[in-house]
TORSE-244253 format. One record per residue (C-alpha): x, y, z. Coordinates in steps of 0.2 Angstrom, whole numbers. Example, Ala and Ser with C-alpha at 12.3 -4.5 7.8 and 13.67 -1.06 7.14 Angstrom:
<rs>
[[62 -22 39]],
[[68 -5 36]],
</rs>
This chain:
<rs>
[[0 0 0]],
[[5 16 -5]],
[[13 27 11]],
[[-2 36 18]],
[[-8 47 33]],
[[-18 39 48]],
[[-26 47 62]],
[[-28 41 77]],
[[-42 42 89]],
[[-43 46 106]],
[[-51 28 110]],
[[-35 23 99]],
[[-21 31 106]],
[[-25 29 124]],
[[-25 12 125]],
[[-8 10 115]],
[[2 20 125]],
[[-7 22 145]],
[[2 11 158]],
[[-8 -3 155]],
[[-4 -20 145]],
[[-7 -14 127]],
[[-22 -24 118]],
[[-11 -35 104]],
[[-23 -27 89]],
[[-18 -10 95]],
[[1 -13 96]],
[[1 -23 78]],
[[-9 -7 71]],
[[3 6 80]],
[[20 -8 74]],
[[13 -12 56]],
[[9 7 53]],
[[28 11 58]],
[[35 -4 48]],
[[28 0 31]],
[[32 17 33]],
[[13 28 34]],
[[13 40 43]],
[[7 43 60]],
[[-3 58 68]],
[[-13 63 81]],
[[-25 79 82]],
[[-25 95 92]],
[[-44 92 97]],
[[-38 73 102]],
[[-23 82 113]],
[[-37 94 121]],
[[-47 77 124]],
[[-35 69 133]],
[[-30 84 144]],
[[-48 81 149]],
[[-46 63 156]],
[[-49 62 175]],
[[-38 48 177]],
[[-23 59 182]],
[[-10 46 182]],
[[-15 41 162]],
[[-18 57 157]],
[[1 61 162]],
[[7 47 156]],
[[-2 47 139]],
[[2 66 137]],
[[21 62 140]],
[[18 52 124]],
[[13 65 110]],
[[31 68 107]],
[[31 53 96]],
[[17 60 84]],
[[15 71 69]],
[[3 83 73]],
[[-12 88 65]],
[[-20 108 69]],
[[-37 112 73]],
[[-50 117 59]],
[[-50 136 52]],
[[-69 134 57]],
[[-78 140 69]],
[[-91 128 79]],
[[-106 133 68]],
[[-97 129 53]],
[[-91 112 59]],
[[-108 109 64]],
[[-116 113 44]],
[[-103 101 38]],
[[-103 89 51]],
[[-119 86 62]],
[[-123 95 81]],
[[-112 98 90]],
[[-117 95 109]],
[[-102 92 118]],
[[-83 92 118]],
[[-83 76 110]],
[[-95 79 97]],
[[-83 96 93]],
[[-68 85 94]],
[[-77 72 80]],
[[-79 88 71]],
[[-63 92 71]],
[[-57 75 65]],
[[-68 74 51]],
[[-63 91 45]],
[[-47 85 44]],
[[-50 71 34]],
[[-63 83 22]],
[[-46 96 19]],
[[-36 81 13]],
[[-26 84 31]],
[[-27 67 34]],
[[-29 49 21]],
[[-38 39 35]],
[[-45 41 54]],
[[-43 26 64]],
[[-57 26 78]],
[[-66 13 88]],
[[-82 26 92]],
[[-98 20 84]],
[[-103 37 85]],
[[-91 43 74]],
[[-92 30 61]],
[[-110 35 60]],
[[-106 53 57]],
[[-96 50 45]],
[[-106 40 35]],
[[-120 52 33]],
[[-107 65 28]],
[[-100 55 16]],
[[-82 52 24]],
[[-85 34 30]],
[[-74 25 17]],
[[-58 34 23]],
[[-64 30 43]],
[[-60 15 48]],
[[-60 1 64]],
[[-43 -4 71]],
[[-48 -19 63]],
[[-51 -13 47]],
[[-34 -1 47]],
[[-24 -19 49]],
[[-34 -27 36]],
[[-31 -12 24]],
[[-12 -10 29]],
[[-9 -30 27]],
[[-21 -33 13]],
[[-30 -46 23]],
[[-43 -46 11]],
[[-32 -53 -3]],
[[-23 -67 9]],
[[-26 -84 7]],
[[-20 -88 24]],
[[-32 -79 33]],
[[-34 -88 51]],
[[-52 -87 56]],
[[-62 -105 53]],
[[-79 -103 45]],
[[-97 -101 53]],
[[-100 -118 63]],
[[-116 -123 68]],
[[-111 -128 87]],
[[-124 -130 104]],
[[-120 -118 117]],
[[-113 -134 131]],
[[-100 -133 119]],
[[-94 -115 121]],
[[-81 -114 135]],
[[-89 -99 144]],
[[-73 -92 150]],
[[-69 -86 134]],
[[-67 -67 134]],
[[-81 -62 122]],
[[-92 -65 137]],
[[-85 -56 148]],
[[-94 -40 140]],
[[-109 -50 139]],
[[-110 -52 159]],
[[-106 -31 160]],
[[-122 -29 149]],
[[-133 -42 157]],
[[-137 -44 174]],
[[-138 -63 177]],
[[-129 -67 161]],
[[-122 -84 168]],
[[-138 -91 173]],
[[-147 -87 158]],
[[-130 -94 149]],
[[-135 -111 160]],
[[-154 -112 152]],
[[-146 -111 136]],
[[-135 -125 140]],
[[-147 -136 149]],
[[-160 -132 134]],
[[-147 -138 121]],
[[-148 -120 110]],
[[-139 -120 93]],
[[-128 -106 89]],
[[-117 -100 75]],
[[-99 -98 79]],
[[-84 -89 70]],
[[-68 -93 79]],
[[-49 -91 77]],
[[-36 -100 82]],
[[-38 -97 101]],
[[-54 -90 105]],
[[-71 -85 101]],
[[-72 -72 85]],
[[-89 -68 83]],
[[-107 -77 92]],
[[-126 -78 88]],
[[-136 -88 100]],
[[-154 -92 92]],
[[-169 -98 99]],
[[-185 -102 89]],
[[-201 -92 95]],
[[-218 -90 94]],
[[-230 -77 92]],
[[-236 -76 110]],
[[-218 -75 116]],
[[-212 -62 108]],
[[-211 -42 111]],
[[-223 -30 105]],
[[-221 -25 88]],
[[-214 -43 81]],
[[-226 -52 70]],
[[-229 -68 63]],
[[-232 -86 69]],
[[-214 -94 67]],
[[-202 -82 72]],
[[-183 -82 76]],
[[-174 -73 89]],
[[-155 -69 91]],
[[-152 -70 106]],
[[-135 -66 108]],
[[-125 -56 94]],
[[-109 -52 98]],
[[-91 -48 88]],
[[-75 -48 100]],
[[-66 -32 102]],
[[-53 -39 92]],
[[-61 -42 76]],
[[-74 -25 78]],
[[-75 -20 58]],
[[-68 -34 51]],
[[-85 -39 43]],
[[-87 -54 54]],
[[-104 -46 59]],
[[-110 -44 42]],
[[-106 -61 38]],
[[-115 -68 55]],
[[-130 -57 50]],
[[-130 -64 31]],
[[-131 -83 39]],
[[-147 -78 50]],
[[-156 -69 35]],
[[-153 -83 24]],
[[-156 -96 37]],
[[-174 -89 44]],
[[-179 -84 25]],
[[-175 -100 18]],
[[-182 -111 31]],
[[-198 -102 30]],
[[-197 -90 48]],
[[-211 -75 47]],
[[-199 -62 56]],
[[-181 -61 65]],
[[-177 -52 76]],
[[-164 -47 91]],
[[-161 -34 106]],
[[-149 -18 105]],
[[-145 -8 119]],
[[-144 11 112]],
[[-126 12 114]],
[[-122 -3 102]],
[[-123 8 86]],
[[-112 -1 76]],
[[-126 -18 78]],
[[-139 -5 75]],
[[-133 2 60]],
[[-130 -14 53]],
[[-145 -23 57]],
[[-156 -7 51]],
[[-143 -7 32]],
[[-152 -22 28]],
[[-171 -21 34]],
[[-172 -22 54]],
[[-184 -10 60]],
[[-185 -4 80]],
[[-203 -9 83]],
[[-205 -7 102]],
[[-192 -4 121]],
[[-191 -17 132]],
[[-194 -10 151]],
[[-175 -10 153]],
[[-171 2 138]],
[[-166 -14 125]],
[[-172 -9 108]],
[[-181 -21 99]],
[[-178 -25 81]],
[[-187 -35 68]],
[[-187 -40 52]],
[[-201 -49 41]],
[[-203 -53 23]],
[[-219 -50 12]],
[[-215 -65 3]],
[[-230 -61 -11]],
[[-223 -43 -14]],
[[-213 -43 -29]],
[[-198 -33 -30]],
[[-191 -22 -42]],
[[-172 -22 -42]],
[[-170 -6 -49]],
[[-175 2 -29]],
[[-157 -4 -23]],
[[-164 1 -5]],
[[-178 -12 -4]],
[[-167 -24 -12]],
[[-156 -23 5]],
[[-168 -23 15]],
[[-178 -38 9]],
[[-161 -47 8]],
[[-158 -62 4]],
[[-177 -62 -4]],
[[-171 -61 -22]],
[[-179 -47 -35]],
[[-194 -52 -49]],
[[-188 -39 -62]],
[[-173 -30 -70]],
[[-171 -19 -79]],
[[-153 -24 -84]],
[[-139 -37 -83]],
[[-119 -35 -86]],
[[-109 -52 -86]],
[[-92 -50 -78]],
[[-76 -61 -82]],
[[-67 -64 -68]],
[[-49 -72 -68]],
[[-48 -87 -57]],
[[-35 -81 -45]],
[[-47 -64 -40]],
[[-65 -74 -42]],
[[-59 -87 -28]],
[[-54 -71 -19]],
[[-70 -63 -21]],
[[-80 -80 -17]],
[[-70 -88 -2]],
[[-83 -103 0]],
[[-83 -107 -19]],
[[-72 -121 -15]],
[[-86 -128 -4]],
[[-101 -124 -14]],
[[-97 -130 -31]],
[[-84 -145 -29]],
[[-98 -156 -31]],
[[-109 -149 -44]],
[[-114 -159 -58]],
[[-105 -163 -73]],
[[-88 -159 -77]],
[[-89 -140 -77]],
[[-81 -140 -59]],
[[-68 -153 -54]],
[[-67 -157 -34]],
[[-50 -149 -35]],
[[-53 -134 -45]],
[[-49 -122 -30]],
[[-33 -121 -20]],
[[-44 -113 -6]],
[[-47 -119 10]],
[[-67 -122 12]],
[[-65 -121 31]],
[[-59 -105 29]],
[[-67 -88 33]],
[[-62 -69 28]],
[[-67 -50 28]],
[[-74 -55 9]],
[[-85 -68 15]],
[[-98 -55 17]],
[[-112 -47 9]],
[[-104 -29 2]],
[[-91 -35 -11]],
[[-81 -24 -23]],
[[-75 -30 -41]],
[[-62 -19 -48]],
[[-54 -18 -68]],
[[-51 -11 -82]],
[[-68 -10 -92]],
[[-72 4 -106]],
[[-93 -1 -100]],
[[-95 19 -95]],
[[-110 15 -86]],
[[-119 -1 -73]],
[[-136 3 -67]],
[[-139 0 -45]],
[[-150 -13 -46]],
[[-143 -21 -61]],
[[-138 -41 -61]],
[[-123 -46 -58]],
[[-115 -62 -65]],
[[-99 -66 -63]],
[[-90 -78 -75]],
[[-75 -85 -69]],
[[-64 -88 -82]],
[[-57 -106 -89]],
[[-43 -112 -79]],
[[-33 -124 -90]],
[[-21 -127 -76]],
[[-32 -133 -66]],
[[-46 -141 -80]],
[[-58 -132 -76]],
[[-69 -126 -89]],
[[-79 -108 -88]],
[[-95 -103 -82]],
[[-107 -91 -73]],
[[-105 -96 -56]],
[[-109 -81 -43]],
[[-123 -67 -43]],
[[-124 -52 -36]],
[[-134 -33 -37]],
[[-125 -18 -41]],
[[-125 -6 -30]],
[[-113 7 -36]],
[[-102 9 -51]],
[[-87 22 -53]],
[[-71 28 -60]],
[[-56 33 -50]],
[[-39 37 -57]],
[[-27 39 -44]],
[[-24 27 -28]],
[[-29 36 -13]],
[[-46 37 -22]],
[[-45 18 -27]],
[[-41 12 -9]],
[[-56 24 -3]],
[[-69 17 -14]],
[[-65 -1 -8]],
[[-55 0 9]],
[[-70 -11 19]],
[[-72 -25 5]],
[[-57 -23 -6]],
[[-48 -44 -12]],
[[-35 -34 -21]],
[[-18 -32 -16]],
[[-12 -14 -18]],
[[2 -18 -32]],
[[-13 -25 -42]],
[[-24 -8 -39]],
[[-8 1 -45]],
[[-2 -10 -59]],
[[-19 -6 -66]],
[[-19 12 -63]],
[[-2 12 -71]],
[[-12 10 -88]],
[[-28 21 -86]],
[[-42 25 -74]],
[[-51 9 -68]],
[[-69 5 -64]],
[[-74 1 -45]],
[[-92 -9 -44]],
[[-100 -12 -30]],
[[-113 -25 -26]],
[[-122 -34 -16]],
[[-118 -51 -15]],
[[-133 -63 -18]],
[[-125 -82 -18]],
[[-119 -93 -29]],
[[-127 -104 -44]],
[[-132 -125 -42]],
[[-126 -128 -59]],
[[-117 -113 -68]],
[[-120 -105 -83]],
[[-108 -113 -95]],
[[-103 -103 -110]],
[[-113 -112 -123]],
[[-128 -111 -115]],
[[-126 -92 -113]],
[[-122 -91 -131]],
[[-140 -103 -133]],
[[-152 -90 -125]],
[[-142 -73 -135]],
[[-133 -68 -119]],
[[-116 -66 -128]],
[[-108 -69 -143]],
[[-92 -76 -138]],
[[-81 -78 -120]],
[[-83 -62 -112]],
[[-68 -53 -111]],
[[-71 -38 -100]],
[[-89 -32 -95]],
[[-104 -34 -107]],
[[-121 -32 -106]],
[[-132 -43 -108]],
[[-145 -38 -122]],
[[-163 -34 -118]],
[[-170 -46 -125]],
[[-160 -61 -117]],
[[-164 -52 -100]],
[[-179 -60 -94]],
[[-171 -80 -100]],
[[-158 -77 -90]],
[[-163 -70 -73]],
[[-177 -85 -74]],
[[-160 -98 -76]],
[[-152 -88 -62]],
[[-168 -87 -52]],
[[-169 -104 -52]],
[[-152 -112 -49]],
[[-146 -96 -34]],
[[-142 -107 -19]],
[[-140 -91 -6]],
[[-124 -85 0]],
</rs>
């Protein structure tokens, strides 16, 4: 990755340099940052921030530090201007938000590093959320986790909670939030619930504990007969931003929506805005308060209601219900060595289809293997002279023939576009896809080195029983020949072609 500036929070910088044992993310982030030569800087707002601290020995000790730090100044804006441009400002914190924000609008800064929720949402309705990142997220961008085939977290296991050794330390939170934790923790045990579970080599990753429920046991505002709550939905501290709560939340949907469940739903607390803002991306509405302040979220599918694909905001939040109509399809050839990066669990899903399209062998991926791209928001990145992809559009994605490996080509993945754009210099190629990137940054600038290149985004929908081979594309007019960058598919071969997809999608 090209050398670029990162700010760092307060939330970020207290706990790499206060007296206390340093959290092993923080110190990789603050080492890695160092190694690969970016540069590091903190803010004259974070500095007033920290002068604030009440803890007297920590805020001596972490003021001692700053030495070390490139130093960004405060905003030529006044607070009323810092508030047009970036949300109310209440408090000191919201001003020192502001202030970091502003840094990142004036090009001060490349990226802000921050744990805050808060922020993160700010940011996002102010446009800035692609250059604000997680800890989590910062390491992924800086080490190109994305792109790494030895990424060490297993996949989603279907597990019963007995078999959860309760002193791992992603419940340790859990008991700070609820009163009674261990008991409840018990019933679950003694009740034999299932749960889904991502873990890494030496602990719990990311949790959902799932009970099935029915309509006289569920709170106000949940409707339905045959309903599924998440109990428990958690991400450890560690992997906060890595997408490994994305990727628990695509295994409910798809889950209760395939095996028939009326609604799902799940519990917030007001200050866990990082769950609410992802639960409410794709479809979870708060639909009553339980008497100890827990928010409660629900979603439901009108299963008779068709949908239109070309409203990119009710496809999210009917997901994983697919569309009834598009308006258009674009076919995407992808080489084999990006399309196994984009689709992690290929491996698994297509080593025994039918025929010989797909050998078992024809992936050097490891099917128990889980990453930042196993998710739902996905970017595709190339080359392509195609000026122009629709949100809404379908996405197929043709991986390539592999003669190495004897495997022939095929449609084998399907996604919705979301967003489709030009960038022409890399800073604003890492932006656009920072949070769901699979390329390595030599690839992103080897490619720049010949032109501007073309950033999709989409929504990923799952991946095909039987792909689409070549001929039979060419059979119902979708192409004339092997794709060799994007191509639409013509009007006429639209509606063939999503009924084929329609009725092969295996989801996510």
């Amino acid at each position: 990755m090209t050398p670029a500036k990162f700010l760092l929070d307060t939330n970020v910088f207290i706990p790499v340099e206060d007296s206390r044992r340093t959290p092993e993310i923080y110190a990789t982030l603050l080492h890695d940052l160092q190694a690969l030569g970016h540069g590091t800087f903190v803010h004259d707002a974070t500095i007033a921030d920290i002068a604030r601290d009440t803890d007297v020995i920590r805020r001596n000790i972490s003021l001692s530090k700053l030495s070390k730090y490139q130093k960004i100044r405060t905003s030529w804006r006044d607070r009323n201007q810092l508030a047009r441009e970036f949300g109310e400002i209440r408090n000191e914190n919201d001003y020192c938000d502001c202030q970091l924000l502003a840094a990142l609008s004036d090009k001060a800064v490349d990226f802000l590093v921050t744990q805050d929720g808060g922020l993160h949402t700010r940011a996002r309705r102010h446009g800035l959320s692609g250059r604000v990142l997680y800890v989590r997220q910062a390491l992924d961008l800086l080490n190109e986790q994305y792109a790494r085939p030895d990424y060490t977290l297993s996949a989603i296991s279907n597990k019963l909670c007995y078999e959860l050794n309760r002193s791992d330390k992603i419940f340790d939170s859990l008991r700070g939030d609820y009163i009674g934790f261990d008991s409840w923790f018990d019933r679950c045990c003694a009740e034999h619930r299932e749960c889904w579970v991502v873990q890494d080599d030496s602990s719990i990753a990311a949790l959902i504990i799932k009970k099935d429920e029915t309509a006289g046991e569920v709170p106000k505002g949940v409707i339905g007969e045959k309903i599924l709550k998440l109990c428990t939905f958690k991400v450890s501290e560690e992997y906060r931003g890595g997408r490994l709560g994305e990727q628990l939340l695509r295994q409910a949907m798809c889950f209760a929506f395939d095996a028939g469940y009326d609604s799902v739903y799940l519990t917030a607390f007001e200050k866990q805005i990082s769950l609410r803002e992802l639960i409410m991306f794709y479809g979870f509405r708060h639909v009553s308060t339980l008497s100890n302040g827990e928010l409660v979220y629900s979603k439901n599918w009108r299963r008779d209601t068709n949908i239109d694909s070309s409203s990119i905001v009710r496809v999210r939040r009917s997901y994983p219900q697919f569309p009834d109509q598009f308006n258009s399809a674009v076919i995407v050839p992808v080489k084999p060595v990006y399309h196994d990066r984009l689709f992690p669990e290929a491996s698994n899903r297509l080593a025994d289809m039918p025929g010989n399209l797909f050998s078992i062998a024809w992936s050097q991926g490891n099917a128990e293997r889980s990453g930042p791209s196993n998710s739902i928001r996905k970017a595709y990145v190339c080359s392509a002279q195609l000026r122009e992809i629709s949100p809404g559009s379908l996405v197929l994605f043709y991986r390539s023939q592999d003669a190495r490996m004897g495997i022939r080509s095929g449609v084998t993945a399907v996604g919705i576009a979301e967003d489709y754009s030009e960038v022409n210099e890399i800073h604003a190629a890492t932006e656009a896809i920072a949070k769901r990137s699979v390329y390595l940054s030599s690839e992103i600038e080897e490619m720049l080195s010949r032109g501007p290149i073309k950033v999709l985004k989409f929504i990923f929908f799952g991946y095909l029983a039987t792909p689409i081979s070549l001929p039979n594309l060419k059979s119902r007019g979708a192409v004339n020949g092997a794709p060799q960058s994007l191509v639409r598919v013509p009007t006429e071969s639209l509606d063939q072609i999503s009924e084929v997809v329609r009725s092969e999608l295996v989801a996510g």
